[in-house]
KOLFI-646684 format. One record per residue: z, x, y of N, C-alpha, C in turn; residue number from 1; residue in three letters. Coordinates in steps of 0.02 Angstrom, whole numbers, plus 50000, padded with zeros to 5 digits. Layout:
npz | npx | npy | capz | capx | capy | cpz | cpx | cpy | k | r
Z | X | Y | Z | X | Y | Z | X | Y | NUM | ALA
...
// end
This chain:
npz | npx | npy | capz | capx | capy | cpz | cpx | cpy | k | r
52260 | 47701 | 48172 | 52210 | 47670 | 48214 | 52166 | 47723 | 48245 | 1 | UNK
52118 | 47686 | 48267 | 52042 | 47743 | 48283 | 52028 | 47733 | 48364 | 2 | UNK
52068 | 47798 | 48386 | 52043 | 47804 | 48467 | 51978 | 47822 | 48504 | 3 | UNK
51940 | 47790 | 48531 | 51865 | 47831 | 48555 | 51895 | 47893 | 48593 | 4 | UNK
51850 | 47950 | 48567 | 51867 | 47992 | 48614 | 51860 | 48007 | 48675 | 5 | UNK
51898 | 47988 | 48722 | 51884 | 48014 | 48776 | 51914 | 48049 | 48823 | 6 | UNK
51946 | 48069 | 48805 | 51963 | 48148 | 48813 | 51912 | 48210 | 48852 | 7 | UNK
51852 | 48192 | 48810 | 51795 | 48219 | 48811 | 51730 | 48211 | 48838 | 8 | UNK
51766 | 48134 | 48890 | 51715 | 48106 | 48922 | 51689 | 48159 | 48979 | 9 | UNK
51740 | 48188 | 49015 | 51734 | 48213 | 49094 | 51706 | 48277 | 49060 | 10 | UNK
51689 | 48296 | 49018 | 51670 | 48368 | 49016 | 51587 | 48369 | 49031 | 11 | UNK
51551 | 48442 | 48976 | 51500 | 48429 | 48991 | 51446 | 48361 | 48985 | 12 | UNK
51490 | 48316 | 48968 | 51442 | 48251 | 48951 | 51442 | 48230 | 49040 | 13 | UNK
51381 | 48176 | 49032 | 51398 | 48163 | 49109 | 51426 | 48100 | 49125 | 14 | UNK
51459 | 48074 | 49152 | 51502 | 48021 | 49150 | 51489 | 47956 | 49189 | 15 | UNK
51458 | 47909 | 49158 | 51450 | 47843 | 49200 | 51516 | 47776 | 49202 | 16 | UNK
51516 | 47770 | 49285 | 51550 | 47713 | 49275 | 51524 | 47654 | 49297 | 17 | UNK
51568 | 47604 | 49286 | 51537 | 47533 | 49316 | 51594 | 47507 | 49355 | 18 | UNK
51568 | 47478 | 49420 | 51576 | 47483 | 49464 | 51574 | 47454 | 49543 | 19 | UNK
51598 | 47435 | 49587 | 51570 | 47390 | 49644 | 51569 | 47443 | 49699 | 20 | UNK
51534 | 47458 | 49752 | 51568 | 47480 | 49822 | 51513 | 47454 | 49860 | 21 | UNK
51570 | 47436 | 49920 | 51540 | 47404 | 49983 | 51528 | 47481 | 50022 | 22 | UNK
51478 | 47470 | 50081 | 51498 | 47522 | 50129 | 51483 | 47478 | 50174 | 23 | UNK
51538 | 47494 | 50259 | 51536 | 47462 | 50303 | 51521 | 47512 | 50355 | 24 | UNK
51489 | 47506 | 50415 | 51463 | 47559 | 50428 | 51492 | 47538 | 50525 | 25 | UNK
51532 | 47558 | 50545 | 51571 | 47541 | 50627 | 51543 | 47605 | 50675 | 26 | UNK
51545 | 47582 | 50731 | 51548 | 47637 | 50787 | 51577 | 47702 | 50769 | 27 | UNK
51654 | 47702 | 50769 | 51686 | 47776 | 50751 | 51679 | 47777 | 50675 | 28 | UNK
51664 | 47755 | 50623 | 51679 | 47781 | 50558 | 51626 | 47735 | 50501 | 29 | UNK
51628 | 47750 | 50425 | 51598 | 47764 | 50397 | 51642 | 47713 | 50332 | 30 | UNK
51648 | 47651 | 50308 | 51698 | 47659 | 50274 | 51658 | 47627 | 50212 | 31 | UNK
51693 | 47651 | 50153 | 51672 | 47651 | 50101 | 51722 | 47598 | 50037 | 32 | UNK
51727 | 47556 | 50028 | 51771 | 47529 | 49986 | 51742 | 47506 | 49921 | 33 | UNK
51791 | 47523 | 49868 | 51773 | 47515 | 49788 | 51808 | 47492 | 49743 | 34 | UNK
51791 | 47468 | 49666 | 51825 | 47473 | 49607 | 51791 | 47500 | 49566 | 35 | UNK
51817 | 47520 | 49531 | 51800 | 47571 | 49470 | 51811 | 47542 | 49403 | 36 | UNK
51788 | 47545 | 49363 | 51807 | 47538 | 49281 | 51807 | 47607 | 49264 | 37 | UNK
51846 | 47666 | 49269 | 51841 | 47723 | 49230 | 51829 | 47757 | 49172 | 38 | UNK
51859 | 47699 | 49130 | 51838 | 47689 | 49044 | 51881 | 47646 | 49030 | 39 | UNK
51828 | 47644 | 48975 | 51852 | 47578 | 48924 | 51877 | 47619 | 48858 | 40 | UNK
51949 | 47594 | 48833 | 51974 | 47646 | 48788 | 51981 | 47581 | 48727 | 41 | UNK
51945 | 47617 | 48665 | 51952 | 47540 | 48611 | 51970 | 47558 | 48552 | 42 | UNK
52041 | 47522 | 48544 | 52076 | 47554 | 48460 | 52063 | 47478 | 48417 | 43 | UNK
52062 | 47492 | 48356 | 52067 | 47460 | 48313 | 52114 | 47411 | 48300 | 44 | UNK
52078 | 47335 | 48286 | 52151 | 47275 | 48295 | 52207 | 47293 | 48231 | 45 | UNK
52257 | 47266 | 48236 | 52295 | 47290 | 48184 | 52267 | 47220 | 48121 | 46 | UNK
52304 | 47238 | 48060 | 52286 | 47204 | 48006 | 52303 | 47140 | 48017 | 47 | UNK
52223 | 47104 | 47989 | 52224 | 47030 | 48020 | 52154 | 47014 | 47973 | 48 | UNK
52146 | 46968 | 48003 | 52079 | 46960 | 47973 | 52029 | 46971 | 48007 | 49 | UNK
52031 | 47010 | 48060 | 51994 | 47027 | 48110 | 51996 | 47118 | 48105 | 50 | UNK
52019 | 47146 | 48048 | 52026 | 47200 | 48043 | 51977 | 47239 | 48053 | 51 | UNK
51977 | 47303 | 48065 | 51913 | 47351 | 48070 | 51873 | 47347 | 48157 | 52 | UNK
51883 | 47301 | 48160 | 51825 | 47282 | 48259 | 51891 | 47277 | 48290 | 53 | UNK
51832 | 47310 | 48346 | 51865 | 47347 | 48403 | 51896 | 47313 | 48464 | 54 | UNK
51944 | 47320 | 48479 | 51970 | 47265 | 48559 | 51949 | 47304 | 48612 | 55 | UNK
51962 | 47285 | 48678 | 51947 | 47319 | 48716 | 51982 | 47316 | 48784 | 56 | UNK
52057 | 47321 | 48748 | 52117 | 47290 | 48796 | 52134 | 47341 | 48843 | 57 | UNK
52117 | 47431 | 48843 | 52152 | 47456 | 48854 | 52098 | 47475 | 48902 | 58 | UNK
52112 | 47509 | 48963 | 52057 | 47529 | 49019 | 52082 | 47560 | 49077 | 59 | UNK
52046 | 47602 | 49110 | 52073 | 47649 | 49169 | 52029 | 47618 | 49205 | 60 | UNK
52064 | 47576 | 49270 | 52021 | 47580 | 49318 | 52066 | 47599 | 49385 | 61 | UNK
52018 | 47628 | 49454 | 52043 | 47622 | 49511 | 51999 | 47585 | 49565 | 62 | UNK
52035 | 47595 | 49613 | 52014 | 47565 | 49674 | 52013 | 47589 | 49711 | 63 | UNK
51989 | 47596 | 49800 | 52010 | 47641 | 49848 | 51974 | 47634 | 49885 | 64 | UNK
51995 | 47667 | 49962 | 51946 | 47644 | 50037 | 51931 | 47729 | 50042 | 65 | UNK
51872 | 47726 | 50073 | 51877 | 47819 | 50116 | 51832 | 47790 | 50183 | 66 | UNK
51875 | 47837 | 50228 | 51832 | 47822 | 50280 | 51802 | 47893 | 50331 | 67 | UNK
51752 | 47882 | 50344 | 51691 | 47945 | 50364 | 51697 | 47947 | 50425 | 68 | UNK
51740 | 48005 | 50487 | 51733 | 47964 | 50557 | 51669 | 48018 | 50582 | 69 | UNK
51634 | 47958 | 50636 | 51600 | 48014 | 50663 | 51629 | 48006 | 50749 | 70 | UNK
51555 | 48015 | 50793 | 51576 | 48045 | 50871 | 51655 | 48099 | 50859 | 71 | UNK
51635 | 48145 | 50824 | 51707 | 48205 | 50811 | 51668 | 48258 | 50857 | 72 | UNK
51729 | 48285 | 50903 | 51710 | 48363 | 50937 | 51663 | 48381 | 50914 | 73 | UNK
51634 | 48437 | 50978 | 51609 | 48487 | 50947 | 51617 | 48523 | 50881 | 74 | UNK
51664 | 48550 | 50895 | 51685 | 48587 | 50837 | 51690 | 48556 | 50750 | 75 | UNK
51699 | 48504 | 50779 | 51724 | 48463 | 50704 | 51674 | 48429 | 50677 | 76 | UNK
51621 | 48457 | 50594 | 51561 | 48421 | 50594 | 51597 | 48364 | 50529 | 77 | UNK
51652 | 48356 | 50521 | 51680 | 48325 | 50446 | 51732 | 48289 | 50482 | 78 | UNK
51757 | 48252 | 50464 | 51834 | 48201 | 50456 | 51821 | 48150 | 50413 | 79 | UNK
51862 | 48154 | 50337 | 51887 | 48105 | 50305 | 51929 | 48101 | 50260 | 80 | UNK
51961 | 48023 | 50271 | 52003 | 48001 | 50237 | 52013 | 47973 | 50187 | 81 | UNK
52054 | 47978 | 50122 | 52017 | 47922 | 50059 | 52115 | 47902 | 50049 | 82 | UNK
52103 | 47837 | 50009 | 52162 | 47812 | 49969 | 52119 | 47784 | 49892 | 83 | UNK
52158 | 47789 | 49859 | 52134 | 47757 | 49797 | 52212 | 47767 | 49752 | 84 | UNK
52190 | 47691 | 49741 | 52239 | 47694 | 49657 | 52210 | 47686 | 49618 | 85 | UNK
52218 | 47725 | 49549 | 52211 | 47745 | 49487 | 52271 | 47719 | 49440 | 86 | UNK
52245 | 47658 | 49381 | 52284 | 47638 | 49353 | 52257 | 47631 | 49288 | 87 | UNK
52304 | 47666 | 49231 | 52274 | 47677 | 49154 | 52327 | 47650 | 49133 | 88 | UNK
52316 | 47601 | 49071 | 52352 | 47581 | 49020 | 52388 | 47631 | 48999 | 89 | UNK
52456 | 47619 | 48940 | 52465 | 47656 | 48883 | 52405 | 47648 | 48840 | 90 | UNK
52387 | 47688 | 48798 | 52364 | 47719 | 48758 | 52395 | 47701 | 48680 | 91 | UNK
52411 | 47767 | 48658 | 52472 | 47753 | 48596 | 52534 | 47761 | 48591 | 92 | UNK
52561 | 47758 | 48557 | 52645 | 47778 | 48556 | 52661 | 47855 | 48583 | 93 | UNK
52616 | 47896 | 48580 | 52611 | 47938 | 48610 | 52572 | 47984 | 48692 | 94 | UNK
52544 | 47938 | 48713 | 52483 | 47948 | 48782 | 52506 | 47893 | 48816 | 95 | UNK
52534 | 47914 | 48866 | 52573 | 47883 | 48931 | 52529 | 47860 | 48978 | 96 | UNK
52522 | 47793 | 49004 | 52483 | 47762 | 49070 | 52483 | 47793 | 49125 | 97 | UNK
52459 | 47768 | 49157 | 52474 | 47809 | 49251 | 52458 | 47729 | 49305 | 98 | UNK
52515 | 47771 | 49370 | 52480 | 47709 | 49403 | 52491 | 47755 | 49449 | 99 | UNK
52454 | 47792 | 49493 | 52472 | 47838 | 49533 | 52411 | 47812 | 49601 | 100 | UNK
52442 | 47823 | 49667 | 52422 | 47808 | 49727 | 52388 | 47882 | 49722 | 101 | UNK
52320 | 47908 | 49769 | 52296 | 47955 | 49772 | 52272 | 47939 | 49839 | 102 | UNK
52287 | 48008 | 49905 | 52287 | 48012 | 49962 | 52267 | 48062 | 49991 | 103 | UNK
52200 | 48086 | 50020 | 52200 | 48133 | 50053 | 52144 | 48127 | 50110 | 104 | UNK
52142 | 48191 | 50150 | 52114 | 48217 | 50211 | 52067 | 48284 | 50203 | 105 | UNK
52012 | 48282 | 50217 | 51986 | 48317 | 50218 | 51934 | 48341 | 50311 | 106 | UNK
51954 | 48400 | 50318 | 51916 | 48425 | 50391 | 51872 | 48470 | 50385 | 107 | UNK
51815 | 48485 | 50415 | 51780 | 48552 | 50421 | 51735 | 48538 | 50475 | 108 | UNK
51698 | 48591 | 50498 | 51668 | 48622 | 50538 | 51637 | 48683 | 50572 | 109 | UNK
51605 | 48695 | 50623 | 51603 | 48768 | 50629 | 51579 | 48782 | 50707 | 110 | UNK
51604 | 48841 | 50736 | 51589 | 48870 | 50811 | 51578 | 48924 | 50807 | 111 | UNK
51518 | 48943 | 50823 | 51476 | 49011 | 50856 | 51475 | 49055 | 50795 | 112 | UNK
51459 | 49025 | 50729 | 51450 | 49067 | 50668 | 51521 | 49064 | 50628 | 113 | UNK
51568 | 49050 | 50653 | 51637 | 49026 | 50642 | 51638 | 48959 | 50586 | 114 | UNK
51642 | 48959 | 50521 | 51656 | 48889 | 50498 | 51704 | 48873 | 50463 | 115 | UNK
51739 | 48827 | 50460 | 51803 | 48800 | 50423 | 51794 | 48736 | 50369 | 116 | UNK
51846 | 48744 | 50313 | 51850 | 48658 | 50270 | 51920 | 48669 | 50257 | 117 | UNK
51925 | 48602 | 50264 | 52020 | 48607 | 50236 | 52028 | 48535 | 50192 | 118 | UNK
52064 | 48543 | 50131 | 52057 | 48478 | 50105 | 52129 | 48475 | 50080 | 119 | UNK
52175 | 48427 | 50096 | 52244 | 48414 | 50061 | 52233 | 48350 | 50034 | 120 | UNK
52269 | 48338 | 49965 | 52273 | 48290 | 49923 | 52336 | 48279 | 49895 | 121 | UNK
52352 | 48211 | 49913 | 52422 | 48213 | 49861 | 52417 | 48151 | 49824 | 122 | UNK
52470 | 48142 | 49771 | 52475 | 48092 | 49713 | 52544 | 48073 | 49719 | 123 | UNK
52559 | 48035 | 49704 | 52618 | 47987 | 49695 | 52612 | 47940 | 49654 | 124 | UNK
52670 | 47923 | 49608 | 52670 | 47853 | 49576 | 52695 | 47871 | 49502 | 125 | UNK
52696 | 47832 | 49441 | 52729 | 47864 | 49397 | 52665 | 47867 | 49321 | 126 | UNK
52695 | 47910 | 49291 | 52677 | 47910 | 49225 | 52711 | 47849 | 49201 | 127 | UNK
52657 | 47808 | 49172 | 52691 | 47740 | 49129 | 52711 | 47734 | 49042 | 128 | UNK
52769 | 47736 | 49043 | 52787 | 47759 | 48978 | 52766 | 47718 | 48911 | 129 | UNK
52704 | 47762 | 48861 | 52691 | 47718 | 48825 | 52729 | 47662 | 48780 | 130 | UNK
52810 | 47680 | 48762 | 52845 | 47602 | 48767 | 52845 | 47564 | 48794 | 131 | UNK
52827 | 47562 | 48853 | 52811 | 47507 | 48911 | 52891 | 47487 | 48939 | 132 | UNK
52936 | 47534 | 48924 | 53003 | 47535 | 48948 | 53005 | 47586 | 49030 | 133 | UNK
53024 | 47549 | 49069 | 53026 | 47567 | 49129 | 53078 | 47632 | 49125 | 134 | UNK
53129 | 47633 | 49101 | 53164 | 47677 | 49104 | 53157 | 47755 | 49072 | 135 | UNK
53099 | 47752 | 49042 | 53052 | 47809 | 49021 | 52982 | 47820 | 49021 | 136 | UNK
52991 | 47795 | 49093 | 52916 | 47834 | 49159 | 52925 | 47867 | 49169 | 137 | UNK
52915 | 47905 | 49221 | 52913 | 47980 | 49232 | 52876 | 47976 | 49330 | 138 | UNK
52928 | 48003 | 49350 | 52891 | 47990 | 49423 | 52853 | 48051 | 49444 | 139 | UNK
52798 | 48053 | 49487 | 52745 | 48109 | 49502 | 52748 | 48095 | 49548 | 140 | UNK
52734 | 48182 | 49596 | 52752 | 48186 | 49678 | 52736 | 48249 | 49666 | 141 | UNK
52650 | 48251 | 49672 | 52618 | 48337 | 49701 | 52563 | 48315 | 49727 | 142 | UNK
52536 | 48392 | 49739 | 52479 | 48377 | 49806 | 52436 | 48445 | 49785 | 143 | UNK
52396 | 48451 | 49835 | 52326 | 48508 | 49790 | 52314 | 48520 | 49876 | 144 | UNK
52288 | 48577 | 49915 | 52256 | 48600 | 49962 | 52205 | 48658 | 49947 | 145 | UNK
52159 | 48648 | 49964 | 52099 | 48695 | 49977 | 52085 | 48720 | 50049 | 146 | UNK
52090 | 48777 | 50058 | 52065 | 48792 | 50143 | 51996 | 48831 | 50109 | 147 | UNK
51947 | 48848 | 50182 | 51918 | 48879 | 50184 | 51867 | 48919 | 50264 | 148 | UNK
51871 | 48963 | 50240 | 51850 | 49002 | 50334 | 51779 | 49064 | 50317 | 149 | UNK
51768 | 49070 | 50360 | 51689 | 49109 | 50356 | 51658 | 49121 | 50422 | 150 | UNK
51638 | 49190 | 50412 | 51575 | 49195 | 50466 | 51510 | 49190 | 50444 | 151 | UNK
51455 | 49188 | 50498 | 51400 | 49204 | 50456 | 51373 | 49214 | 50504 | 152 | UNK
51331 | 49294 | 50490 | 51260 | 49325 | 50532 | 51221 | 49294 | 50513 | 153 | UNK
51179 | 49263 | 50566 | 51128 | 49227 | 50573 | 51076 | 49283 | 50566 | 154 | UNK
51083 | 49343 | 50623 | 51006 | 49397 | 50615 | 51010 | 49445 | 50574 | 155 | UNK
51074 | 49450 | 50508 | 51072 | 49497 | 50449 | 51057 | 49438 | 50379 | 156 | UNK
51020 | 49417 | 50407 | 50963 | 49375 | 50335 | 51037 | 49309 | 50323 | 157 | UNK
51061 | 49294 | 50366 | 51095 | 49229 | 50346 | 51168 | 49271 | 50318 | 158 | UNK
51197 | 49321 | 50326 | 51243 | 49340 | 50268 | 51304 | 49324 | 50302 | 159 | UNK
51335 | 49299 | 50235 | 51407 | 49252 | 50263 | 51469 | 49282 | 50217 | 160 | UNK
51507 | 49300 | 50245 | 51572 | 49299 | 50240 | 51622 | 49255 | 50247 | 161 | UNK
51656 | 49247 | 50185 | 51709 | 49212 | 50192 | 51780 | 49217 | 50140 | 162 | UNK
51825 | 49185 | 50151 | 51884 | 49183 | 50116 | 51899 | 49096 | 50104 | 163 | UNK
51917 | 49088 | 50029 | 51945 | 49034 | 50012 | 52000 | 49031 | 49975 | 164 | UNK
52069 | 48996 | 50003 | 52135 | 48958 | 49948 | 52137 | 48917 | 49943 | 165 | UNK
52165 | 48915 | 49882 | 52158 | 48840 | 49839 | 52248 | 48846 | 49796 | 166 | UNK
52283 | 48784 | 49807 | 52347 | 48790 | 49778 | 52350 | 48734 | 49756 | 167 | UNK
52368 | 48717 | 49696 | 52415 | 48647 | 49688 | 52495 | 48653 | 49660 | 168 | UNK
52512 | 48595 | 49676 | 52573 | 48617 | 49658 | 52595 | 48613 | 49589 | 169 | UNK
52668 | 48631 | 49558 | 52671 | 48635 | 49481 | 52750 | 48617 | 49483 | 170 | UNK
52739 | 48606 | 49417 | 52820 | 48595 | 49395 | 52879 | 48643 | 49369 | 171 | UNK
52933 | 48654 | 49419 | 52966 | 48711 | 49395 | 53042 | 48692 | 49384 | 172 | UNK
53047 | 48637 | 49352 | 53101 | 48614 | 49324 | 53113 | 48587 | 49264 | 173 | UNK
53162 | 48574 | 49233 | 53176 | 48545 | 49177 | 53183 | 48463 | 49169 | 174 | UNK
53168 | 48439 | 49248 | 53202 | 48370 | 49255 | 53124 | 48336 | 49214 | 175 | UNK
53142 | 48302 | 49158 | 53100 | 48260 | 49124 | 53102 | 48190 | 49135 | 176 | UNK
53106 | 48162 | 49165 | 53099 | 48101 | 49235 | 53057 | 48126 | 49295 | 177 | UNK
53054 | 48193 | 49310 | 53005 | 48209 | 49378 | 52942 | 48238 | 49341 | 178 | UNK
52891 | 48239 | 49391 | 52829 | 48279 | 49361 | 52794 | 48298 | 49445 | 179 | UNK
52794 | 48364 | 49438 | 52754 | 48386 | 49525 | 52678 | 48406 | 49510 | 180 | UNK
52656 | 48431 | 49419 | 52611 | 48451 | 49415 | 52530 | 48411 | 49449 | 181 | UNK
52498 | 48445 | 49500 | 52432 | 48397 | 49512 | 52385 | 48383 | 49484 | 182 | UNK
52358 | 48324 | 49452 | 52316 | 48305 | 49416 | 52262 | 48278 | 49448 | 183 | UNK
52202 | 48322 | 49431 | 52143 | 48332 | 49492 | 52107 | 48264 | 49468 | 184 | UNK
52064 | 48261 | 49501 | 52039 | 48160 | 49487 | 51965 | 48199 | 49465 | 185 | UNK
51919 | 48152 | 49464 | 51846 | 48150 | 49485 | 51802 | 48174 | 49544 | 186 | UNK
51780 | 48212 | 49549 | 51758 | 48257 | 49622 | 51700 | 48247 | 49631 | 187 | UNK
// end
């Protein structure tokens, strides 16, 4: 059977989805709610008389709220929060589904030439096993952080200094039922 590639979607191609989001817009915050169609993945029906054309059973979509707060300190020119689930079919006998919750926080800001961003992300939920046998999923539990800090002279032509880490976490076991590796989304 004949998989579209997409594999090759997120690269340099540029990637459209289809799509709903509301934005609601409150006193303290900013909120943003959506669905996604991520792709549409289309294999070939099996032998029938309908052979050769394409179905279009199989599909990644998510969902998710983020919310934007404002009236934040001084100091604090950023605060937000996102949730989204991300849920992909199996694929083939070999390319495993996902239904993974995705959660994070992001902060930044800056004082007296002083600026900060901090972003933690984590994932949860399982790899869905393309047998569609529960007992060979695979559960996922990692997370990704980015910090970042800087000065910047304002009367030496703008010049800024700074330092940035970036970690995610990985898998350092043999247990083939767990998975910690982080699998970065759409940015």
């Amino acid at each position: 059977s004949k998989v579209v590639n997409w594999y090759d979607t997120y690269r340099q191609v540029p990637t459209v989805f289809e799509g709903v989001l509301g934005n609601f817009d409150f006193g303290f915050a900013t909120m943003n709610v959506f669905g996604v169609k991520g792709s549409e993945i289309a294999t070939n029906t099996p032998a029938g008389p309908n052979t050769g054309s394409l179905t279009y059973d199989i599909e990644n979509n998510f969902y998710g709220v983020s919310f934007d707060f404002k009236n934040l300190p001084d100091a604090l020119k950023m605060a937000n929060i996102h949730v989204i689930k991300d849920v992909q079919d199996p694929i083939t006998a070999v390319v495993n589904g996902k239904d993974y919750l995705r959660y994070g926080l992001t902060l930044g800001g800056d004082v007296m030439g002083f600026d900060f961003k901090g972003t933690y992300a984590g994932l949860t939920g399982t790899q869905r096993s393309a047998t569609l046998i529960k007992y060979n999923d695979i559960k996922v539990a990692a997370s990704m952080m980015d910090l970042a800090a800087g000065y910047t002279m304002a009367e030496m032509m703008g010049m800024r200094f700074g330092l940035v880490y970036h970690t995610d976490s990985g898998d350092n076991d043999d247990d083939a039922k767990t998975a910690n590796t982080y699998d970065p989304f759409h940015y």
